[in-house]
N, C-alpha and C positions, 0 to 999 in steps of 0.2 A: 685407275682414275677413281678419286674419292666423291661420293655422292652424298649428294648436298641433302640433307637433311633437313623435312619443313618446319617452319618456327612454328609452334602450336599458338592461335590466337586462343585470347579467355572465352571462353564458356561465354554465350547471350544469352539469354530467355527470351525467348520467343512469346511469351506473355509478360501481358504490364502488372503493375504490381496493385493494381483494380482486379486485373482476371484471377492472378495468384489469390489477393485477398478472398476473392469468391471460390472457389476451389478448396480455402481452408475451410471457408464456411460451409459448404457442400460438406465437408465432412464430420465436420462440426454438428450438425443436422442430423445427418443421417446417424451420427452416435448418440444422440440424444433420441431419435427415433426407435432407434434397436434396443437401448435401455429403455424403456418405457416413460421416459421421461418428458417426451415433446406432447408438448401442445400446441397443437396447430393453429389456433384461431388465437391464444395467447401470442405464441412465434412472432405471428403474422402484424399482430396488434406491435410487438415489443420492435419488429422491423419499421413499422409506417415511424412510431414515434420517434425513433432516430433519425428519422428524414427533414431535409431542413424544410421550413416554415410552405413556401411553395410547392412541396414535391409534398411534404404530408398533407396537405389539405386536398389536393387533387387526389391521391394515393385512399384518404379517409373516405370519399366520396364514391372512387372505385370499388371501394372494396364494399361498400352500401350497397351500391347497384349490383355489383355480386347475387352476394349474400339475398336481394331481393328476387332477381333475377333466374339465378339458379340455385336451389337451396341442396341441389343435388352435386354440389361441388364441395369438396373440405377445402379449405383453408391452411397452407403451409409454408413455412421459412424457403425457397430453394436459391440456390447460392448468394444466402441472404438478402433474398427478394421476398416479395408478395406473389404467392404463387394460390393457386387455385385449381384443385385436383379432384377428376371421378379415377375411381380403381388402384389410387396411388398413380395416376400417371398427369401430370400436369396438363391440363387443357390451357391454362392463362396466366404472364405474369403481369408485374408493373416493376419498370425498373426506373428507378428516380434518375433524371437530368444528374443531379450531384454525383450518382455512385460512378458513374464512367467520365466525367466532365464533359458531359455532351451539353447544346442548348435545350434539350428539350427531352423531356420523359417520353419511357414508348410501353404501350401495352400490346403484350403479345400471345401471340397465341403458338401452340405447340401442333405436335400433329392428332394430338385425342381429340384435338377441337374438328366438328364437322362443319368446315367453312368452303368448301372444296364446291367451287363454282365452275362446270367445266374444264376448263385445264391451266388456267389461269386465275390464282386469288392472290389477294392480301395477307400476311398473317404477324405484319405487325403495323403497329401506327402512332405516329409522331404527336404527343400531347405537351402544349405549353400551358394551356386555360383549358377550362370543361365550364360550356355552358346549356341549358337547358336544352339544347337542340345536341348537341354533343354528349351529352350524358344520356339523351334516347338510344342515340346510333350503338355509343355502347353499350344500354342494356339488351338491343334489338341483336347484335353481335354474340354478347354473351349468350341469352336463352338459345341461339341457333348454335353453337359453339359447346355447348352443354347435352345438347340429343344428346 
């Protein structure tokens, strides 16, 4: 009795070609960092301005409260995001609405950040607007996220 031999389907990706894109860029980064070539608060600057019109101005204003917030954080590209790093390890990024086609930008936090509220926190959050009551929270967020 002859055995049936399975048709091979093609190959998927398991990633959209958003995540792919970020993954080259991760690497893309990290070769500019190993040659001494990255600049991180440039990086970071050359990431917001390709952001469209809504994602950079929230994005510009993020990265303000940073920068005022914790000056103890660098500034760097990470999978071509705006990322925000003590020790080289990211504490925060900002991912624009536009890069994933989501509605709405998310600023997040990684696990260097000390947000760790009993057993249950947040460690990311949904931004369409930032207004003066919202740009507290997230400076109030960052400085604690920064320890």
């Amino acid at each position: 009795m002859a055995q049936k031999t399975a048709k091979k389907r093609p190959a998927q990706s398991t990633f959209s070609d958003e995540e792919k894109a970020a993954m080259k860029e991760l690497v893309r980064e990290r070769r500019r960092a190993s040659s001494g070539k990255g600049d991180g608060e440039a990086d970071v600057l050359a990431k917001i301005a390709e952001m469209q019109e809504s994602d950079r101005k929230i994005a510009e204003r993020i990265h303000a409260i940073v920068k005022a917030s914790a000056p103890n954080l660098a500034p760097k590209a990470w999978y071509g995001m705006p990322a925000y790093a003590r020790d080289d390890k990211v504490v925060l990024f900002f991912q624009s609405a536009h890069k994933y086609k989501s509605r709405y930008s998310t600023l997040g936090f990684q696990d260097a950040a000390h947000l760790d509220d009993d057993e249950f926190w947040p460690v990311a959050f949904a931004l369409t607007k930032l207004t003066p009551a919202v740009e507290a929270k997230i400076a109030a967020l960052v400085k604690r996220a920064a320890r």
